[in-house]
C-alpha positions as CSV (number, residue, x, y, z in Angstrom):
1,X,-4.2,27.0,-34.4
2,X,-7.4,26.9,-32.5
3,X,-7.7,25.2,-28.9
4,X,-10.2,25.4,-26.6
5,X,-10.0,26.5,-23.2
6,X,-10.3,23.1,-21.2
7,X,-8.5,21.4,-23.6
8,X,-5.1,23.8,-22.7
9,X,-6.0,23.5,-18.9
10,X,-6.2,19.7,-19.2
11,X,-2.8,19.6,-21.0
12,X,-1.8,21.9,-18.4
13,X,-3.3,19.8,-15.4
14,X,-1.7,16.6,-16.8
15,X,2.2,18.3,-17.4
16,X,2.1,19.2,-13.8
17,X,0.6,15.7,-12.6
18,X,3.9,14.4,-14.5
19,X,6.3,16.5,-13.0
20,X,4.7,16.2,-9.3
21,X,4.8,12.9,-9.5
22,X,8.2,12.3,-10.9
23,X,9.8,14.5,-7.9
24,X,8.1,12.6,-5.2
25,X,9.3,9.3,-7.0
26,X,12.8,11.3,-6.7
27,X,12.0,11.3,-3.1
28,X,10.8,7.9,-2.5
29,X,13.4,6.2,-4.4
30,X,16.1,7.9,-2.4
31,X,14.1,6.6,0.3
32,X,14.5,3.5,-0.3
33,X,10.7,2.4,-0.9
34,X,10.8,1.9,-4.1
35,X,13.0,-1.0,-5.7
36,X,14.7,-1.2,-8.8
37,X,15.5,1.6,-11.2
38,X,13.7,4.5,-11.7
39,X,14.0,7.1,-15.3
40,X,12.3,10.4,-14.7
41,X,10.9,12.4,-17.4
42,X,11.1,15.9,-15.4
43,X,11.8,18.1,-18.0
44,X,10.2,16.3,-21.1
45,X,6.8,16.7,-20.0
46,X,5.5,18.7,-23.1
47,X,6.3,16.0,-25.6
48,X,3.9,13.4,-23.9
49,X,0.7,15.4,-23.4
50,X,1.4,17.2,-26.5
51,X,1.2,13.8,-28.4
52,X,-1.2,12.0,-26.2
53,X,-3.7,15.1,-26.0
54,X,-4.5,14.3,-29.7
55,X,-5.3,10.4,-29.1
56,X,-8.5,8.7,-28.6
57,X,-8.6,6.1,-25.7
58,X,-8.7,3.1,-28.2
59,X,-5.5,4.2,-30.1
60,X,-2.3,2.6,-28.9
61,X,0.7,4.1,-27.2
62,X,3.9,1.4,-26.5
63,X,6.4,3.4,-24.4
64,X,9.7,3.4,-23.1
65,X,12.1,2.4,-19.8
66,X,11.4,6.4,-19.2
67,X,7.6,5.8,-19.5
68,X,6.1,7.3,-16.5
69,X,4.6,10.2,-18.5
70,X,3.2,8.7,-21.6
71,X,1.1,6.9,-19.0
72,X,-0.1,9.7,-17.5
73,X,-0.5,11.8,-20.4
74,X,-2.7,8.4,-22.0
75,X,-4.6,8.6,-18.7
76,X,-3.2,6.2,-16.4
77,X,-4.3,6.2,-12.9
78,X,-1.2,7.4,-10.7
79,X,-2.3,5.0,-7.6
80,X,-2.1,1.9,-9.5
81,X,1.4,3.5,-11.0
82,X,2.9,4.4,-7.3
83,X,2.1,0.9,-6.3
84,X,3.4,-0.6,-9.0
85,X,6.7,0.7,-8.6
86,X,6.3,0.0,-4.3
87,X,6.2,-3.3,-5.8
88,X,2.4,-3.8,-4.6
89,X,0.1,-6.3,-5.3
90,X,-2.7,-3.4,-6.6
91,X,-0.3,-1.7,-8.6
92,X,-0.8,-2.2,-12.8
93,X,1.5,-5.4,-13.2
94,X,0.5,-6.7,-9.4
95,X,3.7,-5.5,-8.7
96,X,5.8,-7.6,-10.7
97,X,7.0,-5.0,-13.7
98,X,8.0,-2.3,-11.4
99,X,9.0,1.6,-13.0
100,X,9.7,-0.1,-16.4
101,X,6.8,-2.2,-17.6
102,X,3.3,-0.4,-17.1
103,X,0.4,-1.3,-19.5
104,X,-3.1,-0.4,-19.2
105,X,-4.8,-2.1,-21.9
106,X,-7.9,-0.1,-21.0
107,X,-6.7,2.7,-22.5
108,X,-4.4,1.7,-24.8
109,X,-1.3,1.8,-23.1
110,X,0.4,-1.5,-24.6
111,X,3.4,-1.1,-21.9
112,X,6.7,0.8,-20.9
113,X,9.8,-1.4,-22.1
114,X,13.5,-1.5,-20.0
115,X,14.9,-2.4,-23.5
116,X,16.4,0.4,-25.4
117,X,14.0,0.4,-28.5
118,X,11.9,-2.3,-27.7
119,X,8.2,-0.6,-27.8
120,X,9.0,0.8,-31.4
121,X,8.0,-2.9,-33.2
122,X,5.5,-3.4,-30.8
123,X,3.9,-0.3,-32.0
124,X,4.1,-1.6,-35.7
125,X,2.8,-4.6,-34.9
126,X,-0.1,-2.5,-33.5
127,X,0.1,-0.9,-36.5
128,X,-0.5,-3.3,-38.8
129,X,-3.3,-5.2,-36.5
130,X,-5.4,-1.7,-37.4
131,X,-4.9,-1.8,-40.4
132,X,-5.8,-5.7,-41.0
133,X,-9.3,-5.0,-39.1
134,X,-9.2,-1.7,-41.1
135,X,-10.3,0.1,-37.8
136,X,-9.2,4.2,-37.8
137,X,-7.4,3.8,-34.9
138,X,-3.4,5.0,-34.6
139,X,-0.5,3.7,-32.9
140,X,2.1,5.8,-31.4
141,X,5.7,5.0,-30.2
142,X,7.8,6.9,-28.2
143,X,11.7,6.6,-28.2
144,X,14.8,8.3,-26.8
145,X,17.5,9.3,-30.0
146,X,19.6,6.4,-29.2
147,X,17.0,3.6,-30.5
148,X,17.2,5.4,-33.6
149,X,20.4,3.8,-34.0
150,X,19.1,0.1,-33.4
151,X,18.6,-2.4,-36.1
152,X,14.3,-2.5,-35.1
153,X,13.8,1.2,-34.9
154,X,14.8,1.2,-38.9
155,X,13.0,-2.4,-39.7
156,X,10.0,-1.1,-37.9
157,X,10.1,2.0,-40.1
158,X,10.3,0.4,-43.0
159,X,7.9,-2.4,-43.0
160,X,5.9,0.8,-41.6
161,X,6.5,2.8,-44.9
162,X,5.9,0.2,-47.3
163,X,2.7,-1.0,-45.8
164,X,1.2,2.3,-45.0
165,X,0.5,1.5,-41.9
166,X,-1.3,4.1,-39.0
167,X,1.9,4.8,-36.8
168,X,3.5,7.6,-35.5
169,X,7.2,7.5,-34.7
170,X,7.7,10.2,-32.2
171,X,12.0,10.8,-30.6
172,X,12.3,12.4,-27.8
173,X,15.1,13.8,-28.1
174,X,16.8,14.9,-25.1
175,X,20.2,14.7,-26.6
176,X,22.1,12.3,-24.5
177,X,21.5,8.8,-24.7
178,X,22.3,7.5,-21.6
179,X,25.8,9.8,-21.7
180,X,27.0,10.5,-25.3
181,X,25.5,13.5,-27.0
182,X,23.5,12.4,-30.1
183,X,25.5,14.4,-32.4
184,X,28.8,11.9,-32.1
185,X,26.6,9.2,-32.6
186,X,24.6,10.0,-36.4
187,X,25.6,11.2,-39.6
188,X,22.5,13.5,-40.2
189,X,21.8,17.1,-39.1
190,X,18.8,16.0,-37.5
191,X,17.2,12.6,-36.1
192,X,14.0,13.4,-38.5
193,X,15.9,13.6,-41.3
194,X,16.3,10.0,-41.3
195,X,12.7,9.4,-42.7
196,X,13.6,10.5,-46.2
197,X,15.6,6.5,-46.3
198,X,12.1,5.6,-45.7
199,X,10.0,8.1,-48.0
200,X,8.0,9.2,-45.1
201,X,7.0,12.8,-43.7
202,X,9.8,13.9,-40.8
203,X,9.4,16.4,-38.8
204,X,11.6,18.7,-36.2
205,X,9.8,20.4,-33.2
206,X,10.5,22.0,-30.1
207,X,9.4,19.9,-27.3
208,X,9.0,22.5,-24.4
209,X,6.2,24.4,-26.4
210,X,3.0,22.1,-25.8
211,X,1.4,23.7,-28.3
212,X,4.2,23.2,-31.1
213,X,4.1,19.3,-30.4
214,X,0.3,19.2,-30.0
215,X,0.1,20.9,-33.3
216,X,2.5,18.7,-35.4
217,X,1.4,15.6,-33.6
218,X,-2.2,16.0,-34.2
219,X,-1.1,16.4,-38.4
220,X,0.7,13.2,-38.1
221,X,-2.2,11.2,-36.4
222,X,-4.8,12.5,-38.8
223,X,-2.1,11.5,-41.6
224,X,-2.2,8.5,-40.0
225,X,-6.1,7.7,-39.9
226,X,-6.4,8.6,-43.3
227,X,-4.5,6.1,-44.3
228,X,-1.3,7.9,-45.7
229,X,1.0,6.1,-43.6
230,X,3.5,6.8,-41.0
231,X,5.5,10.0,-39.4
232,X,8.4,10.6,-37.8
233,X,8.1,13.0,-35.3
234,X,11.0,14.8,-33.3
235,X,10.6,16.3,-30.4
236,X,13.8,18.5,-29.2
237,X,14.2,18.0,-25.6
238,X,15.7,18.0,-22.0
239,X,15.7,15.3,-19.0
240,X,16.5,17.2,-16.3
241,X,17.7,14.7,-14.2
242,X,20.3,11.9,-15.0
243,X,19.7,9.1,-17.3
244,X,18.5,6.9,-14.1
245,X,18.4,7.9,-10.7
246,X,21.8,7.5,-8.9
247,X,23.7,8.4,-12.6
248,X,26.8,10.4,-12.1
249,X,25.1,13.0,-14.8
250,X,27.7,15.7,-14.4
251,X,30.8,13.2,-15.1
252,X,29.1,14.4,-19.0
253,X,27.1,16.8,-19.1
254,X,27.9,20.5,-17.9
255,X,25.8,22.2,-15.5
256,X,25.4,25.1,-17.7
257,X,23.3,23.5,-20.2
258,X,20.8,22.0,-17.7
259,X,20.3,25.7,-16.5
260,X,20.2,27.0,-19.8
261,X,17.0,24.2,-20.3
262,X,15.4,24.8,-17.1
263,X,15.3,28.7,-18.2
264,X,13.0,27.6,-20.7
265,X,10.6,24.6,-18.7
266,X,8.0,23.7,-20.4
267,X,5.2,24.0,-17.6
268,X,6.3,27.5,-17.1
269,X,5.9,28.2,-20.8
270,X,2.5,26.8,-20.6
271,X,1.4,28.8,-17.4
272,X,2.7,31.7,-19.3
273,X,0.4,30.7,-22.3
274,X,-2.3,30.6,-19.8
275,X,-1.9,33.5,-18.5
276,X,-1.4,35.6,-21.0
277,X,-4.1,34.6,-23.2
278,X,-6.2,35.2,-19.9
279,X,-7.6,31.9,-20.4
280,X,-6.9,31.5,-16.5
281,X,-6.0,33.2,-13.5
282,X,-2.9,33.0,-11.1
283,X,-4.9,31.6,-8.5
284,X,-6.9,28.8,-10.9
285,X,-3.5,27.4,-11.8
286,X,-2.2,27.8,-8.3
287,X,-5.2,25.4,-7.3
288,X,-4.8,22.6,-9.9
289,X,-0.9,22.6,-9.2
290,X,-2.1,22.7,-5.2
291,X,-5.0,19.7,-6.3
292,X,-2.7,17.7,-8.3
293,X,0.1,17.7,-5.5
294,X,-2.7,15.9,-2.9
295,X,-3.5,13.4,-5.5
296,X,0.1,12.5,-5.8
297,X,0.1,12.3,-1.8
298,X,-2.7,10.1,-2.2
299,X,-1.3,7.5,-4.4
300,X,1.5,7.4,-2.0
301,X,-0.6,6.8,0.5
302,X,-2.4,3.9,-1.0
303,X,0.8,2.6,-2.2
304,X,2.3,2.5,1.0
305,X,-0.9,0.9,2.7
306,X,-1.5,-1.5,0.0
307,X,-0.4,-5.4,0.5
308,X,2.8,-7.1,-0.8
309,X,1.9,-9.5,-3.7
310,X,1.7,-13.5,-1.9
311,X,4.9,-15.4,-2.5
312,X,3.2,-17.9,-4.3
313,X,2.1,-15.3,-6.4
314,X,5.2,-15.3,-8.6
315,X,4.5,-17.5,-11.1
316,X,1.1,-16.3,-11.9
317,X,0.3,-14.4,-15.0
318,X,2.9,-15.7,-17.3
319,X,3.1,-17.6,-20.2
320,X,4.1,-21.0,-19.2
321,X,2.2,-23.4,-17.4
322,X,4.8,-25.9,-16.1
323,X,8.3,-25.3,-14.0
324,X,11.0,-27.8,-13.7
């Protein structure tokens, strides 16, 4: 597969952006400054620039409770996302979504979703609004492997199939969801084999190689612009951390297997790529990885100096225009 230079430094750039700023949000929350829950993606950080490094910035991405990286990877700005989840009135949602419901319609980003499942119609739907203004745009959902096992991950499919509509299904499969190990929970060998119900292509990759999920990723979306239908898309995986932040992770899943992951991170496989293939230095990644951790600072910075959202503000920007 051929890739070009700045197009593997870019991937690389935004992988360590994801992971920067998912430690300092580790910080923070521990904090205390930032309310709510927060669902890192440490670990999975290949799967979301892999995918998104093949999108355009019309084509639509709906994503997931754990959503912090598909928004990075789609090109979200990362000041607006720290003051969104400070709960600040210039953050994405004004403050009033929080870590779970980003959207940027600017570039696609139809929103994160705190419901198990809940972005995968959503994506359809986007789906099929493509196809009705027969645009060649594509709509990608992320999901975790438990939402395979909900009643609209396999309607959503479905309609998908039969319609031939422009959507990519991709699982990130970091095989716990929330605590059970996805094995006890389907009959199949794999989570992709589930497409053949549906007559679509499925397809199993290993989601700490960048290059393995850019590769199969970028087949699916050109499947999908063509017109040939819908794809479901794998991606083995790790989270690093618990299923949220203040989960009791080790109550089910041993310590051993967390190291076994780590041993093969996906940013460190990238660097390796990198540097190996002499397409950059030491000292050039060193820099981006030194750049990226003051823009992080930044955003925490304007986060922390932005202003709280007005009281009065609450009822603004919803979809009723009376209270009783």
């Amino acid at each position: 597969m051929e890739i070009s230079k700045d197009k593997l430094i870019e991937m690389y750039r935004k992988m360590v952006t994801i992971r920067s700023f998912e430690y300092r949000v580790k910080e923070l929350f521990a904090a205390g400054k930032i309310p709510g829950f927060v669902h890192l993606y440490v670990g999975e950080e290949a799967v979301a620039v892999g995918v998104c490094a093949n999108l355009r910035n019309d084509d639509y991405v709906a994503s997931t409770h754990r959503g912090h990286g598909h928004c990075v990877a789609k090109g979200a700005d990362i000041k607006k996302m720290m003051a969104e989840l400070f709960g600040k009135k210039t953050g994405y949602c004004k403050g009033k979504g929080g870590s779970m419901h980003i959207a940027d319609f600017g570039i696609g980003m139809l929103g994160c979703s705190g419901i198990v499942a809940g972005g995968i119609p959503l994506a359809t739907g986007a789906g099929l609004a493509i196809k009705m203004k027969r645009s060649d745009q594509v709509s990608v959902t992320f999901f975790g492997d438990g939402a395979t096992n909900q009643g609209t991950f396999h309607e959503s499919v479905n309609l998908a199939a039969i319609w031939k509509l422009p959507v990519v299904y991709v699982c990130e499969n970091n095989e716990y969801a929330e605590s059970v190990h996805y094995t006890e929970t389907i009959p199949t060998r794999t989570i992709a084999e589930r497409s053949a119900a549906y007559g679509i292509p499925g397809i199993t990759v290993d989601g700490s190689e960048v290059l393995k999920v850019y590769e199969a990723a970028k087949a699916a979306i050109e499947r999908a612009r063509k017109g040939a239908g819908p794809t479901l898309l794998e991606c083995m995986t790790f989270r690093y951390e618990g299923h949220y932040e203040g989960d009791p992770v080790h109550t089910y899943r041993p310590k051993e297997i967390v190291q076994e992951y780590k041993e093969k991170d996906p940013i460190k496989k990238a660097k390796i790529k990198l540097l190996e293939d002499k397409f950059s230095t030491e000292s050039e990644l060193n820099k981006i990885e030194n750049e990226v951790n003051r823009e992080v600072e930044e955003a925490v910075k304007f986060a922390e100096e932005s202003p709280w959202p007005e009281p009065e503000s609450a009822l603004r920007d919803v979809f009723v225009d009376s209270y009783y």
